[in-house]
BADREN-189244 format. One line per field, with one value per residue (C-alpha): residue in one letter; x, y, z. Coordinates in steps of 0.25 Angstrom, whole numbers, plus 5000, padded with zeros to 4 digits. Layout:
N
residuo = [a_...]
east = [X_...]
north = [Y_...]
up = [Z_...]
This chain:
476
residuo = [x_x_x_x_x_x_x_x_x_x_x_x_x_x_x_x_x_x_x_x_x_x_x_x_x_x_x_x_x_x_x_x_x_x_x_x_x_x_x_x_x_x_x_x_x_x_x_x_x_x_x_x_x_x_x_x_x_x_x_x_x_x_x_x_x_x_x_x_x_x_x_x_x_x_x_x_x_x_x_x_x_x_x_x_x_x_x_x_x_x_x_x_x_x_x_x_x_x_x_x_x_x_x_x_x_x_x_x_x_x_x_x_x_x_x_x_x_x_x_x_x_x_x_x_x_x_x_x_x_x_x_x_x_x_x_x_x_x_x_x_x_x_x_x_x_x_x_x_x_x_x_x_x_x_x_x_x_x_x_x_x_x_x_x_x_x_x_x_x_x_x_x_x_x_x_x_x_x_x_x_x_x_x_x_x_x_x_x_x_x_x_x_x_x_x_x_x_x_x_x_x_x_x_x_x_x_x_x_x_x_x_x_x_x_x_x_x_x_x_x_x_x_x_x_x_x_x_x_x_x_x_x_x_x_x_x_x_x_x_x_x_x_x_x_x_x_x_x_x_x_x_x_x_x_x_x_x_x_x_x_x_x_x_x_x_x_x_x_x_x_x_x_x_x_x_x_x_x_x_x_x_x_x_x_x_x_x_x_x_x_x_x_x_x_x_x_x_x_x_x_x_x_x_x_x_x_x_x_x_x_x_x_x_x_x_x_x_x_x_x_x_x_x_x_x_x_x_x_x_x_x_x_x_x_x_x_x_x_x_x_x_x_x_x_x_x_x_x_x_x_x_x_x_x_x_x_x_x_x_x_x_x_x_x_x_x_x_x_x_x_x_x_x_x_x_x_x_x_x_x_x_x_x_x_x_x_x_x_x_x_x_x_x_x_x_x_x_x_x_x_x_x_x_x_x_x_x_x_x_x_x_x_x_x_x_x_x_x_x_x_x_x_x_x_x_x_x_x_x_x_x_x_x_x_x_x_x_x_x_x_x_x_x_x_x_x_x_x_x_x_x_x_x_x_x_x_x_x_x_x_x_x_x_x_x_x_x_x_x_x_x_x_x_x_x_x]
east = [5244_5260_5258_5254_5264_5273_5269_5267_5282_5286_5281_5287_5301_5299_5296_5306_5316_5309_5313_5329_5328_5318_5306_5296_5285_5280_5279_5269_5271_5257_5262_5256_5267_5259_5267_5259_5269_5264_5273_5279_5273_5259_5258_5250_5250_5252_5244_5238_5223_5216_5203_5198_5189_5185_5183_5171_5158_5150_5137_5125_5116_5101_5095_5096_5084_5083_5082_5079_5094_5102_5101_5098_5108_5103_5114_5119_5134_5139_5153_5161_5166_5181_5173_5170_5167_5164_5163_5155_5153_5143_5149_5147_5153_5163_5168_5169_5183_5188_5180_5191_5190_5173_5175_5185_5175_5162_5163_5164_5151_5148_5132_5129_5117_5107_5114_5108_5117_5112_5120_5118_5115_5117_5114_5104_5107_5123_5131_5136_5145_5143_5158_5162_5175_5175_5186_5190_5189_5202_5199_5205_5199_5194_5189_5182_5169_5160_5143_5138_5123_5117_5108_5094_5085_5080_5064_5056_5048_5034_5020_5016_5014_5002_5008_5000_5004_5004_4995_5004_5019_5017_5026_5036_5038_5044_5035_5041_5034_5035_5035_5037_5051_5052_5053_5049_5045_5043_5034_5041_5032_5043_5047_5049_5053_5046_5034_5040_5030_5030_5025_5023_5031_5033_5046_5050_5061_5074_5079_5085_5072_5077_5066_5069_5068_5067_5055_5046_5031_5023_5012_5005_5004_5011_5021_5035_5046_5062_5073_5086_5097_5107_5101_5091_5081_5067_5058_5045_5036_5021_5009_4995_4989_4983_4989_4992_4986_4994_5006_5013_5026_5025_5040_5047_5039_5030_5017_5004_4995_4990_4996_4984_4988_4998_4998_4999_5013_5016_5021_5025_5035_5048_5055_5070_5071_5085_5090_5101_5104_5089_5086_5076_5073_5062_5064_5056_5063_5059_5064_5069_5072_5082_5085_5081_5079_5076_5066_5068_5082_5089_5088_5095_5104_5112_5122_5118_5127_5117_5128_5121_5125_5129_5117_5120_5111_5109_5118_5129_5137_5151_5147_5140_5153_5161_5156_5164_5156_5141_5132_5117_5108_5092_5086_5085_5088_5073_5070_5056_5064_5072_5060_5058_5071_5079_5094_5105_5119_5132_5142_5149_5136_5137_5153_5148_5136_5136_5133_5121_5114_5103_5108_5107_5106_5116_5118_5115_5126_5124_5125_5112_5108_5108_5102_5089_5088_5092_5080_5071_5073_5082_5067_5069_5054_5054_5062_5057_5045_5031_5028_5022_5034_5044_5051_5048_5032_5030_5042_5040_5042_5034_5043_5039_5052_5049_5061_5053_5065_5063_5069_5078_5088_5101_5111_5124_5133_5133_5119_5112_5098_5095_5085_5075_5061_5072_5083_5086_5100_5106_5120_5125_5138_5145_5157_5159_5174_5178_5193_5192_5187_5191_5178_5170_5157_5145_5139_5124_5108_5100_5084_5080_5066_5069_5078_5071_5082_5089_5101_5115_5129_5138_5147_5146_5144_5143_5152_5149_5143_5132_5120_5113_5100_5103_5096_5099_5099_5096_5109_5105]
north = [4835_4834_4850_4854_4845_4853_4867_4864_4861_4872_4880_4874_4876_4891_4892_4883_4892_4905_4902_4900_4915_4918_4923_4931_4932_4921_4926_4919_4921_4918_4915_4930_4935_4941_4939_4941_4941_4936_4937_4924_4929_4931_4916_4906_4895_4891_4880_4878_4876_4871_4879_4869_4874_4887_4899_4904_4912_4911_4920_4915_4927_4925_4938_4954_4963_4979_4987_4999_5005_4993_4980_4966_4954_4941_4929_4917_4915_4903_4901_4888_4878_4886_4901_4907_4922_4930_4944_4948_4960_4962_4973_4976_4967_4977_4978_4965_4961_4971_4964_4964_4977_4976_4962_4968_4977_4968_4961_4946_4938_4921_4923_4912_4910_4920_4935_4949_4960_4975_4982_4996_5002_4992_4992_4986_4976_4977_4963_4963_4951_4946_4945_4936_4931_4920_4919_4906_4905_4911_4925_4921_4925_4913_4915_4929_4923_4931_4931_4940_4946_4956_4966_4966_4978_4986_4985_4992_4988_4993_4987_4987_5000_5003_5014_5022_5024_5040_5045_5057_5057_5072_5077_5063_5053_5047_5044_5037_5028_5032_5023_5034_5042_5030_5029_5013_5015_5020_5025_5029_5033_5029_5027_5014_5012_5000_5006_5022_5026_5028_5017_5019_5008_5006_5004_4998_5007_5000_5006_5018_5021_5019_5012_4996_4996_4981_4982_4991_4988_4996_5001_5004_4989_4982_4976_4976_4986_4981_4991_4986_4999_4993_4995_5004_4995_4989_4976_4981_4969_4975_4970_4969_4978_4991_5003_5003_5013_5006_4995_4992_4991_4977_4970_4980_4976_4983_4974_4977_4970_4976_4970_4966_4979_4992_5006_5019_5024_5037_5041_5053_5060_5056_5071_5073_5085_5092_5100_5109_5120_5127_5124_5111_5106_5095_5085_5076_5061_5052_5038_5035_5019_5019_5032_5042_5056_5070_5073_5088_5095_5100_5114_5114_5128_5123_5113_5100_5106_5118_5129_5138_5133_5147_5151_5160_5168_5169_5182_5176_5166_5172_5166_5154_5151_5154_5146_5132_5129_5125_5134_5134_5140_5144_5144_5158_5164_5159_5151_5147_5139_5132_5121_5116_5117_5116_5125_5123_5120_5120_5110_5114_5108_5095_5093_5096_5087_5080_5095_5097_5083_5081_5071_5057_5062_5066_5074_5064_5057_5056_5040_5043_5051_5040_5029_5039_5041_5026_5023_5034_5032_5043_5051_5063_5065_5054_5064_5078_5084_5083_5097_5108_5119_5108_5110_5118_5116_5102_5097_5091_5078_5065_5065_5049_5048_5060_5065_5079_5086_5101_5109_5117_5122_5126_5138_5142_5155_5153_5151_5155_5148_5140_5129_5129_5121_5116_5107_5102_5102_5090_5089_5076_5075_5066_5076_5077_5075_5084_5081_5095_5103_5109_5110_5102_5097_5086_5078_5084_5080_5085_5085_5094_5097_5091_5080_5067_5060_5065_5068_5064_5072_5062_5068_5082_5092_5104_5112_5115_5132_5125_5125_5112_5104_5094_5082_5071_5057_5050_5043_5027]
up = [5097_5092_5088_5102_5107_5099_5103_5118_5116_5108_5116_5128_5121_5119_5133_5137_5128_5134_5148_5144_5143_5154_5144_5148_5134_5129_5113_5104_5088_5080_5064_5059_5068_5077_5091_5105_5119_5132_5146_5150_5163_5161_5153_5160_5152_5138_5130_5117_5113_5099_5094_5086_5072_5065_5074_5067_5070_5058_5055_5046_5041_5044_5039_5040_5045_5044_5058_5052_5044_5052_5049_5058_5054_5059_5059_5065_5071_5074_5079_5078_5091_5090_5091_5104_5099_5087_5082_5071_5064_5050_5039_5025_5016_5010_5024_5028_5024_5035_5047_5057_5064_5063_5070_5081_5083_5089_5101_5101_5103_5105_5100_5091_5084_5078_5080_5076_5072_5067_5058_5055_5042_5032_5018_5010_5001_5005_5008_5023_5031_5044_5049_5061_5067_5079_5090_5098_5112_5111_5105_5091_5079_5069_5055_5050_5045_5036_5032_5021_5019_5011_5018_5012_5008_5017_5017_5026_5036_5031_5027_5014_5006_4997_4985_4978_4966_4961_4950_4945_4945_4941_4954_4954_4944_4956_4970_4981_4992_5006_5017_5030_5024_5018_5002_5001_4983_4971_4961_4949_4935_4926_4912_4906_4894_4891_4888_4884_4896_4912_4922_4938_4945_4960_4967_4980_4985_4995_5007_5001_4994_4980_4971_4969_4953_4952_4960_4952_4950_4939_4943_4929_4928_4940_4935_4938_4935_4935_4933_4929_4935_4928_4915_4917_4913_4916_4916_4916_4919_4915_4923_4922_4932_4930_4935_4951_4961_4971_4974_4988_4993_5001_5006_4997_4984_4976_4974_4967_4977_4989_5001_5012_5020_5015_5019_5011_5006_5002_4987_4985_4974_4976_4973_4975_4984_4982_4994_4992_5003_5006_4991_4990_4976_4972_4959_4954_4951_4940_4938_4923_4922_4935_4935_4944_4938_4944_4934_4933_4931_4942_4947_4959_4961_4974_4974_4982_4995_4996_4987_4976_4960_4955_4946_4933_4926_4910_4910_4918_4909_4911_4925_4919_4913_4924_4933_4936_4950_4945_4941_4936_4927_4928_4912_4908_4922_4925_4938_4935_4924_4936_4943_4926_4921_4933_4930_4922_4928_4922_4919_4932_4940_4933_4937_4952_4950_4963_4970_4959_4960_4972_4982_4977_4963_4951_4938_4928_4920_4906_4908_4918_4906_4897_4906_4906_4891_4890_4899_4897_4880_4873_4868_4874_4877_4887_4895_4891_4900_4894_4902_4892_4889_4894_4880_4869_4867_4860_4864_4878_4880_4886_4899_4901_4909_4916_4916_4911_4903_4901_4893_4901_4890_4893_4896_4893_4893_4876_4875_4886_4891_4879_4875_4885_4880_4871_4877_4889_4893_4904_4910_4913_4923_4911_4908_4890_4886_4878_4873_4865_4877_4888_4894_4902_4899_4902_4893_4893_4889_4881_4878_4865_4861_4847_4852_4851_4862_4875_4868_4877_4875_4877_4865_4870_4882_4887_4894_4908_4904_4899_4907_4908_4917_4926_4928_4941_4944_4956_4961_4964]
């Protein structure tokens, strides 16, 4: 009471000391320095008021719904006694810290209780914060007050699926589950190292359609399939049922007993279809512990923008050499060669490998390299294909990965097309060092007919006139 007292009197004095000089603005200095004018004239009266507590309006996260690609959140606001408006805005957490101008931007509101808000687009399993900011009866601001949540996954609003489970992986190691355009799982026939062999496993797919890997089921024996990304590695728990005609995608999960009712999804070969310009190419796609493989090598002749590689004959190497924009090769100037061994592209492709790779996929690096020998075991007959005249005659491989290597050979000014039913050849976009030379080069692959490994050149490369394969990885 003696403070008020005292302000009502200072403030008395100042107007007291104001009209000695026959003022006409009454000035009023907050402590920031911030200083706001008022005409003398246009002041009615001046008093003084107390807004007693916190100035909050607190929200309470109840739960999030999927409408489609936007989002539901379902909250409770409550605001304190000194509150007589709000606004409140949701953002991404990374956004958060710089609320101010998203709060100026909604309307103030005095709804308590359970609110709905729709946001558009979020992303799964992303970290989003409810902001809000309450004023007093007076329009100031109290307290920024902030709710965290985490968007779940995205599941689809479907019935359960009964999946057929393919008898031949001849066109695909890879078959994916449709629900609509939808692709909702995975059947994968796949290597696993535990047993030097191939098992059928089943996948539940996320939103984006990418295979769940901790939530494989076998279907040889049921039991259940757990990839570790990090480490490319696998606990395989072995089950007790014979091998599965059918499983079902219920709630997201793969199960191995048949719900009460399910309909019908389709499977069918999940193929990689490269479109560059009015050229369209098909590959097919094997899975290699966490890895995603196109499982032939990579034949396109137009960059991924639609533009023609330069192509050079056998008797062009002058040009061959020349060339410092890209350019491929077709073994022994024979395009029924092409659709088994794909073409062989300089060193110049490899440095622009971003144009050379089909969307969402790259030129593997020969870290990618070494994740799939170190999966897939270093014998090099758990890549080579186990196709008749593949290599030369009784040196094919057992292809168990299905990576199906053949052997494409190689071409360079100095040699020409060399090694074919011999060697295979394999860039890999990790540039050689060579303190001693001028030119650059790439560490490279290689699978030999008398090789018992995949042998890496981590030591040594090859200059970018040599005319290798190229294989590709799927991105994520």
């Amino acid at each position: 009471m003696k403070r008020l007292f005292f302000l009502i009197a200072m403030v008395a004095l100042s107007l007291s000391s104001f009209a000695q000089s026959a003022p006409n603005r009454l000035i009023v200095t907050m402590k920031n320095g911030d200083v706001t004018v008022y005409k003398i004239a246009d002041v009615d009266s001046l008093s003084f008021d107390l807004v007693d507590g916190d100035i909050t309006a607190t929200a309470t996260f109840n739960g999030f719904e999927w409408d489609g690609d936007n989002g539901n959140v379902n909250m409770n606001i409550a605001m304190s006694d000194a509150a007589a408006s709000y606004r409140m805005v949701i953002l991404p957490a990374d956004q958060a810290a710089d609320a101010e101008a998203a709060l100026a931007a909604q309307p103030t509101s005095t709804a308590q209780g359970e609110i709905n808000m729709t946001i558009d687009a979020p992303v799964a399993g992303a970290e989003y914060v409810i902001v809000t900011v309450a004023y007093d009866k007076y329009g100031i601001a109290g307290d920024v007050m902030t709710t965290t949540f985490v968007v779940p996954e995205h599941s689809l609003d479907m019935p359960a699926l009964a999946i057929a489970i393919p008898t031949s992986f001849n066109d695909c190691w890879v078959q994916r589950v449709m629900y609509g355009d939808i692709k909702v799982a995975e059947v994968c026939k796949e290597y696993i190292k535990e047993f030097d062999d191939t098992r059928i496993v089943v996948y539940p797919c996320d939103e984006e359609g990418y295979a769940i890997l901790t939530k494989g089921v076998s279907a040889t024996d049921g039991g259940t399939v757990v990839w570790d990304e990090a480490s490319n590695t696998v606990a395989y728990t072995a089950g007790n049922s014979t091998p599965l005609t059918m499983v079902y995608l219920v709630n997201g999960e793969i199960v191995i007993s048949a719900p009460e009712a399910a309909e019908d999804a389709l499977v069918e070969a999940d193929l990689l279809y490269d479109r560059r310009g009015n050229d369209a190419t098909t590959y097919q796609i094997v899975k290699i512990g966490t890895q995603y493989w196109l499982a032939e090598n990579l034949r396109a002749t137009k960059w991924i923008d639609g533009t023609p590689i330069p192509m050079f004959k056998s008797t062009q190497a002058d040009e061959w050499n020349a060339n410092t924009t890209g350019a491929y090769h077709v073994y022994a100037d024979d395009n029924e060669y092409i659709d088994i061994y794909g073409v062989l592209y300089n060193g110049y492709c490899i440095a622009n490998a971003e144009m050379l790779a089909p969307e969402g996929w790259e030129v593997a690096s020969m870290e990618q390299w070494t994740a799939l020998r170190s999966y897939g075991g270093p014998v090099a007959n758990n890549f080579k294909s186990d196709t008749d005249y593949s290599w030369n005659l009784g040196k094919e491989g057992n292809n168990v990965t299905g990576f199906n290597v053949w052997a494409a050979g190689l071409y360079s000014s100095a040699t020409g097309d060399v090694d074919d039913g011999a060697d295979a050849w394999y860039w890999t976009t990790t540039p050689f060092e060579d303190p001693l030379s001028s030119s650059p080069a790439f560490q490279m692959i290689r699978f030999n007919q008398t090789s018992k490994n995949m042998v890496r050149y981590t030591t040594s490369g090859h200059a970018y006139t040599f005319g290798h394969s190229v294989r590709c990885i799927r991105k994520k």
